[in-house]
N, C-alpha and C positions, 0 to 999 in steps of 0.2 A: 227342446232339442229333439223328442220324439213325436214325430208328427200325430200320431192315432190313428194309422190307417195299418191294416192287417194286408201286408202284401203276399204272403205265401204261408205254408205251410207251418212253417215254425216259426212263425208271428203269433197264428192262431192258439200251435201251443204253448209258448208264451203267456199271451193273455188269457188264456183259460185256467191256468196254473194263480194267475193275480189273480183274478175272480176268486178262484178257490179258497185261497189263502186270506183275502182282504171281508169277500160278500159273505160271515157268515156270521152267528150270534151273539159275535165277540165284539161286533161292530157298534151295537147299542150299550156297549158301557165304555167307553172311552179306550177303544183300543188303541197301539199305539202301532202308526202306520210304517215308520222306519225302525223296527227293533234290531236291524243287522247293524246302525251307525251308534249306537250305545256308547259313550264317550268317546268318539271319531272327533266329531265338529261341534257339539254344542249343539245340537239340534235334534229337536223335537215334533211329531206333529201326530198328536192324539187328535181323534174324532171328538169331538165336543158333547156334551151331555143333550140330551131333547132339548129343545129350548125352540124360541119364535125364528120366525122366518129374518127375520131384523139380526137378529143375534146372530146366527150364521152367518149372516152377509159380513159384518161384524168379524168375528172371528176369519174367515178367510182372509177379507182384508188388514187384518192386522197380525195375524199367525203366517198366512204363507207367501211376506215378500218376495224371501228369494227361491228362486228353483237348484238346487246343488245336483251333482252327477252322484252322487252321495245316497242319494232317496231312490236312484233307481240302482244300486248295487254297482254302481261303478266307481273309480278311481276319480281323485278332486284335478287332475292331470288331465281330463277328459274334457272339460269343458274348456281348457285352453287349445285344444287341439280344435275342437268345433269352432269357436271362434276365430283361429287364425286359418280356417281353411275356408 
């Protein structure tokens, strides 16, 4: 839904703020990437322990089927709207 491209000013701050919050020591123990949706949906998605290159591949493919509006702090109402427009 969100493309990745930093158009202005308050994109920048934005993503600087998830850097902040996601890039830092907490990341090498399984942190957990959506802790605002804590019993919302049922969903989960911890950074995975060290492990091979294989097993990553792995875990993405089988941890992060779906994309929800949920992971990015929005409402589950959001993604009906992107899609019907």
């Amino acid at each position: 839904m969100y493309g990745g491209h930093i158009v202005d000013d308050w994109d920048r701050r934005l993503c600087i703020n998830y850097l902040r919050n996601i890039m830092n020591e907490n990341l090498f123990e399984e942190l957990e990437l959506f802790p605002f949706i804590e019993g919302k949906a049922n969903l989960s998605f911890k950074v995975p322990a060290p492990t091979t290159y294989e097993k990553f591949l792995e875990h993405i493919e089988v941890s992060l089927k779906i994309e929800t509006p949920l992971a990015f702090g929005l409402h589950p109402n959001t993604e009906i709207s992107f899609r019907t427009e």
